[in-house]
N, C-alpha and C positions, 0 to 999 in steps of 0.2 A: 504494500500500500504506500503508495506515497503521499508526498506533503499535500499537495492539492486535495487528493480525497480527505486526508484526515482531517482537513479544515471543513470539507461541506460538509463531514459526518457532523462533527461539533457546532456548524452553524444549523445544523439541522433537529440537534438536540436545543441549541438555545431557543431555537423558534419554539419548538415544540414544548419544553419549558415555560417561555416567556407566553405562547398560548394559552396554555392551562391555569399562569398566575395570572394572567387576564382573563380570560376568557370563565372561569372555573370558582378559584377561592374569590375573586371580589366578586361575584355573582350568589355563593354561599355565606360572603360575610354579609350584603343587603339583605337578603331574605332575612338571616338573624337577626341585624338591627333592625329589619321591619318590625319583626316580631316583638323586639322588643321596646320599640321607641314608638311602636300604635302606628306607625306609618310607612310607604315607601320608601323611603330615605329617610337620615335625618335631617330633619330642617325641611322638609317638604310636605305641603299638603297634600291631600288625595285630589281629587279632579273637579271635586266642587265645589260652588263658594259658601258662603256662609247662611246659605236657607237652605241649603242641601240639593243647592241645581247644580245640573251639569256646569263644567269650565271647559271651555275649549282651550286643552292646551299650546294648538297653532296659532290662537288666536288669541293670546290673553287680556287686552283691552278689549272684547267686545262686549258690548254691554248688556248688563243682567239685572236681573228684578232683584226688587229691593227685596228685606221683610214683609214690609207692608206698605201701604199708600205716603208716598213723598209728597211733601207739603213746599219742598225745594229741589230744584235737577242740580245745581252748581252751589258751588261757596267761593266768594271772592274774602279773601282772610286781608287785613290788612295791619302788618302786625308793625306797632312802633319799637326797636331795637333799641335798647338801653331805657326806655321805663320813663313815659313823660309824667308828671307831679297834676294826678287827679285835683291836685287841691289848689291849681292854677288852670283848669280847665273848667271840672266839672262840679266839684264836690266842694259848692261854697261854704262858709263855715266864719259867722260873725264873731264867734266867740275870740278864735284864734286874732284877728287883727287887734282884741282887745288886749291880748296875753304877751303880743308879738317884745321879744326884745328881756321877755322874762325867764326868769331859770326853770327849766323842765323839772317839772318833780319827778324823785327818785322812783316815784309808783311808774311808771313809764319805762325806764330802763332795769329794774330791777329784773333778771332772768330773762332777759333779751339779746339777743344778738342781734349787731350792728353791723354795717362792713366798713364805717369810720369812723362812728363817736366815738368820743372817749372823754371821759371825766363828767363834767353836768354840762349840756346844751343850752344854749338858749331857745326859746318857743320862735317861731319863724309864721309869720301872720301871710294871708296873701298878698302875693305883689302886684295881682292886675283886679281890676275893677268886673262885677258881674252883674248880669241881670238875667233876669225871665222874659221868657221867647216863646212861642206860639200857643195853643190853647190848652199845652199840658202844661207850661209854666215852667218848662225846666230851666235851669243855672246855665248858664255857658259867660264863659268868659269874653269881656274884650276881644282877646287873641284869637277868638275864631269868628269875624262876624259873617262869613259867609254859610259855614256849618250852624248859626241859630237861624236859619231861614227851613232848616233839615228835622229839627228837632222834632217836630211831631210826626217823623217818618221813621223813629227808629226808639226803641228798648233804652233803657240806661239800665247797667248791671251794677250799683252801687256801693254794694258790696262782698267785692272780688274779694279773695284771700288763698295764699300760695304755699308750700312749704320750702321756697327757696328765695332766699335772699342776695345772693350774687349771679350776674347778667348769663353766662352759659349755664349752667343746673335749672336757671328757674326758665331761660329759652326753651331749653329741654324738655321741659316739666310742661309746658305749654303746649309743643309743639309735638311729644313724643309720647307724653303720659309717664313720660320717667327721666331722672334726672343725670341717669346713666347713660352713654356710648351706649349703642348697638339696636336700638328700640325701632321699629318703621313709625316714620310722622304720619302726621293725621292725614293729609290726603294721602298717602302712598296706602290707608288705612280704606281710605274712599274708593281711590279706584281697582282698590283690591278685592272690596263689596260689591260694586256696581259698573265697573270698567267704565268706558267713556262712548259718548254718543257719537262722536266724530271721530274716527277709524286714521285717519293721514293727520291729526296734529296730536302732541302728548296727553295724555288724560289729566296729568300734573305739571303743570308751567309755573314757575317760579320768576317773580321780578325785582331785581334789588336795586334799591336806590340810595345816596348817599354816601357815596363811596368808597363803604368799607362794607365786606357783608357781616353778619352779624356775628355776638363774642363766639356761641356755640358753633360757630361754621358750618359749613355745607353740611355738616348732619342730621340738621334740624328739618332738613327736606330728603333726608336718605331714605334709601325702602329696609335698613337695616336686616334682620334675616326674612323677610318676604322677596318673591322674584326680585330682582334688579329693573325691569320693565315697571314695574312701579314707582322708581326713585322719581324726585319731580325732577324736569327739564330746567336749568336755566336758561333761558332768552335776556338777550340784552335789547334796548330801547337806542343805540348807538352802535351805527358799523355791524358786520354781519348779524343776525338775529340771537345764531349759534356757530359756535367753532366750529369749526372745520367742515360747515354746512354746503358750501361750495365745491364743485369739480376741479381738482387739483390743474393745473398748465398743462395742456397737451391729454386731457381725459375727458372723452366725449361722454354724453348722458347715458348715450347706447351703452360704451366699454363699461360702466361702472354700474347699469342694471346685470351685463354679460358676471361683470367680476363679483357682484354681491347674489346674485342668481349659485353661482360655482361655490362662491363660500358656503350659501346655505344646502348644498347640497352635499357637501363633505358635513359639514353639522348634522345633518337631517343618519345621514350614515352613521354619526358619532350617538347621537341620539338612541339610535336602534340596536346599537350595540352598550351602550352603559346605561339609558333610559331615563341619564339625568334630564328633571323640568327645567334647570337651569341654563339647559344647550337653547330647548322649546323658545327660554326667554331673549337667549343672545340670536336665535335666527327672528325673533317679533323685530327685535332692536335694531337690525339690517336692514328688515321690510321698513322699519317707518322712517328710518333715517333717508330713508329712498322716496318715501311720500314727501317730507317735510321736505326737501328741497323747491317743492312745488307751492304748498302750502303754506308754510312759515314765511318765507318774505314777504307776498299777496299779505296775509295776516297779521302781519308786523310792522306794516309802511302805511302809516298813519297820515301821508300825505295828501291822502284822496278826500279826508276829513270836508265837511265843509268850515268856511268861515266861522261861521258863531261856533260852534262846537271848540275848535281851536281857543276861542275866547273863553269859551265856559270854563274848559278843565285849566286855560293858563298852558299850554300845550306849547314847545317849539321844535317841530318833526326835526331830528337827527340828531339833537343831546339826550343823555341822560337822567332822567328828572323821575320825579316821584309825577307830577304832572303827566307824564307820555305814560308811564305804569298804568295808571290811572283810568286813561283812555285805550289801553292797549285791553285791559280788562275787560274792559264793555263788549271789543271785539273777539277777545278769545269767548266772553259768553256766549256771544250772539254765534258763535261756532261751533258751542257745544261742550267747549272744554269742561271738565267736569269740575276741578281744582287748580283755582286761581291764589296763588299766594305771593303778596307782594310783602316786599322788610324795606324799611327806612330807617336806614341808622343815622344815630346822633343827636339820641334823647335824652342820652348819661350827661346832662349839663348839671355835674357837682358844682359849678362856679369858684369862687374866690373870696378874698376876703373884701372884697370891692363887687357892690349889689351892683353895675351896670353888666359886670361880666355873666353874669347868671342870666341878667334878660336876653342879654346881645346875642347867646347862641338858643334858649329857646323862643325866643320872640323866629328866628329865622328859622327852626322847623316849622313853628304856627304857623308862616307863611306860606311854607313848602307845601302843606298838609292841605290846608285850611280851604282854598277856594277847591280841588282837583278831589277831593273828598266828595265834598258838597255836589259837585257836578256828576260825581260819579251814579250819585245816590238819584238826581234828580232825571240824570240821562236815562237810567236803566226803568225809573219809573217812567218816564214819558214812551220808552219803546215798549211796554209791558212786561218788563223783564223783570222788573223786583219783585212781582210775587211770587218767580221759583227760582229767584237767584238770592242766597243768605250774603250777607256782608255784615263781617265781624269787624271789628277795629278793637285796640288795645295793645298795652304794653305785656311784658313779662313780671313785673310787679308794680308797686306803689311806691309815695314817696312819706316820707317822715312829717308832723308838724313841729319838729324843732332841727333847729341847723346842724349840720355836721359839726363836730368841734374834734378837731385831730390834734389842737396844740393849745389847751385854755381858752378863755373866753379870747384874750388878744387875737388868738387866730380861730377866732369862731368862723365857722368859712360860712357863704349865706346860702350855700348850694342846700338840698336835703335830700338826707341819706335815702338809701334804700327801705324796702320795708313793705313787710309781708303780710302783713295784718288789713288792710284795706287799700283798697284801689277801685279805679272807673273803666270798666269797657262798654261797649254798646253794640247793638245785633240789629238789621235791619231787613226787610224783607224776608222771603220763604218762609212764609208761616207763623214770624214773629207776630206780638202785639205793638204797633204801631203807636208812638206819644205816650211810653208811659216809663216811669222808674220803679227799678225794683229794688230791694233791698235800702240799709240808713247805715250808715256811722254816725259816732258819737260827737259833740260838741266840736271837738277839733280833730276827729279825721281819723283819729288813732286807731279805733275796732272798729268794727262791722258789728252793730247791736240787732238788728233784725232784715231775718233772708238774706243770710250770708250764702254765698255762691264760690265752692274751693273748685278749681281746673277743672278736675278732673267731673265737676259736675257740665259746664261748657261746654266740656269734650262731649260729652255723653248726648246734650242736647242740640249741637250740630247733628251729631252722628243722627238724631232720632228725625231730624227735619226731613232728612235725605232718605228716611223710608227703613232706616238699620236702627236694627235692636244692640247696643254698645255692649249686650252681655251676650249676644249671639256671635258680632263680630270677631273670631276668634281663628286662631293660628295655629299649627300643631309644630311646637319647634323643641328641640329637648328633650321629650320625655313629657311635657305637657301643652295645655292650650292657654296660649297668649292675647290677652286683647288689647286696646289703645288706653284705656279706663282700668286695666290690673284688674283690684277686687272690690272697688270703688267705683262712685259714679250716681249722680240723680238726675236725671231730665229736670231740667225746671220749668212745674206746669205751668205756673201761672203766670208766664211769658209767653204762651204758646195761642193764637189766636186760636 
């Protein structure tokens, strides 16, 4: 025998080897951890979604019935990054202006955690002036006069309350139902329930405004262990829609339907031989990066707008603005998109020990916000979109009513601290109760004294708009079932038209 042969013999043992440890024991170690993890793989559900329908899994965004009758199709979320001060917005409070400039009693900080006081505060009164606006009479600030023209088209949640106090955990806790890496956000939660009505753009589009994206980063919008085909899209509002959304130099439309045709066919192979869902997701993610090329620009070029509309939202097509976000919304609704999630950062105005620096940078989100809000609210109403399109606003938590003090009263800073105990968000359309507040805090801001409302009750009461039971909505990953809401959670009814 010579050299040659004895090489094919042993190239002919390693295949046949290398056969068997593919082909054989990972196919005997899945069955076992089927068996013993309740599912086909680990970290994989079975084929249906969460009312026990079929899922197609060539097609995972196509869209599926709810639980029961949706009161909303879409949620435009519009989340302010770094935690604007309820108590310069929404949550007036005559007392505090009286106290302003006074020592915080110890009842206040006793077994509290902060994430700057230290020693005794001073009480911090509001800095902007408030009135009552339309026939429910709510408070809104100076700083938004084009949002008091809205007010009786939308919810106040009065008192919000969180269990995290610093800007990424309590993003999280928002956006994730947990305060930990790894969780799927709340749309990735959505269109993992109910997939998306329009098939060629993402079922979750993300839009970040203000520069920076928010503390918790990109995973505040990740599908964590749900498909990947659920993570939300970011789209930009400046320059291409999405990266790398374009045909490369010298690659024609045809070559790159030819070349993503051929990938999915070596997958579609791969598939059939290990039976990962995961392949299922990266050949969806080929198909629609191949639609969106068509789609997404058409959908993103806000420049066909008419005039007034441009004026309403404060719009200028080709920058970056919380304004184009704003308007870009309207369009992905009017498209179908099922999860719309915009972030504007640069609400953490801790300020200085000098009160103009505290207005100077949130006076300039109020402005950002202020009219492109309000238009959003009025545009979607005048096309008859708000009553199955929900639109949430709020921060990740609240603000303190006394000053941050890091260094004695001399450097009492005027900015106020974080703070977990109360806060304002607001819920409009799909199915809310239109012009009214829910919940109170006390004299100055501090608790939430009646119908208090914690996250994960919010969470729960989106999810029910949209036709999903938040304790049905469930995942099989590890060894058990995962929901957005954990083991918590209240619908709150009596917001519920």
């Amino acid at each position: 025998m010579n050299i040659f042969e004895e090489a094919q013999i042993r190239n002919a043992e390693l295949n046949t080897r290398r056969h068997f440890l593919k082909k054989c024991i990972s196919g005997m170690g899945g069955l076992a951890l089927g068996s013993l993890m309740g599912s086909g793989l680990v970290g994989c559900s079975s084929e249906t979604n969460s009312a026990g329908l079929g899922r197609d899994l060539a097609n995972p965004m196509k869209a599926l019935p709810s639980h029961y009758f949706p009161k909303a199709k879409r949620v435009i979320y519009l989340h302010m990054a770094g935690a604007p001060s309820q108590l310069e917005l929404f949550d007036y409070k005559p007392l505090l202006q009286e106290l302003d400039g006074k020592d915080c009693p110890p009842s206040l900080l006793e077994g509290k955690r902060f994430a700057f006081i230290q020693g005794t505060p001073q009480m911090l009164g509001p800095q902007f002036d408030f009135q009552q606006y339309g026939q429910s009479g709510a408070w809104v600030s100076d700083r938004l006069p084009h949002f008091k023209e809205c007010v009786d088209d939308v919810a106040f949640l009065k008192a919000m309350h969180t269990d995290e106090f610093n800007h990424a955990p309590a993003q999280l806790l928002m956006q994730t139902g947990s305060a930990r890496l790894g969780k799927p956000s709340m749309g990735s939660w959505v269109t993992y329930g109910l997939g998306s009505e329009n098939q060629n753009l993402p079922g979750f589009v993300v839009l970040v405004s203000g520069g920076i994206t928010p503390s918790a980063g990109k995973s505040i919008w990740g599908s964590g262990f749900l498909p990947t085909v659920y993570q939300g899209v970011q789209c930009r509002s400046q320059g291409d829609p999405v990266l790398y959304l374009s045909d490369p130099k010298g690659v024609s439309r045809d070559l790159r339907e030819q070349t993503i045709s051929t990938i999915n066919e070596i997958n579609q192979q791969q598939y059939s031989d290990i039976g990962d869902p995961e392949i299922m997701t990266r050949i969806s993610q080929y198909e629609m990066a191949y639609k969106m090329q068509m789609s997404v620009p058409e959908t993103m070029d806000i420049k066909d707008e008419p005039e007034y509309i441009h004026e309403m939202y404060g719009t200028e097509p080709g920058k970056a603005s919380f304004a184009n976000n704003c308007l870009l919304a309207r369009r992905l609704a009017e498209k179908g998109v099922r999860y719309i999630q915009l972030y504007h950062w640069g609400w953490d105005s801790h300020g200085s020990n000098k009160m103009e620096d505290l207005h100077l940078g949130f006076n300039d989100r109020c402005q950002e916000v202020d009219k492109p809000m309000a238009a959003l609210i009025k545009d979607l109403k005048q096309r008859g979109l708000l009553d199955d399109t929900l639109v949430v606003w709020g921060g990740e938590f609240g603000r303190t009513p006394m000053r941050e003090n890091r260094g004695g009263k001399e450097m009492s800073f005027i900015g106020r601290d974080h703070h977990l105990e109360a806060f304002t968000m607001w819920m409009a359309g799909g199915g809310i109760k239109p012009g009214i507040s829910y919940g109170e805090t006390d004299e100055i801001g501090y608790y939430g004294t009646k119908d208090r409302v914690h996250v994960h009750d919010l969470q729960a009461t989106i999810l029910n708009q949209l036709g999903l039971d938040h304790k049905k909505l469930t995942y099989h990953f590890q060894g058990r079932d995962f929901r957005l809401t954990d083991v918590h959670g209240n619908v709150i009814e009596k917001i519920i038209a």
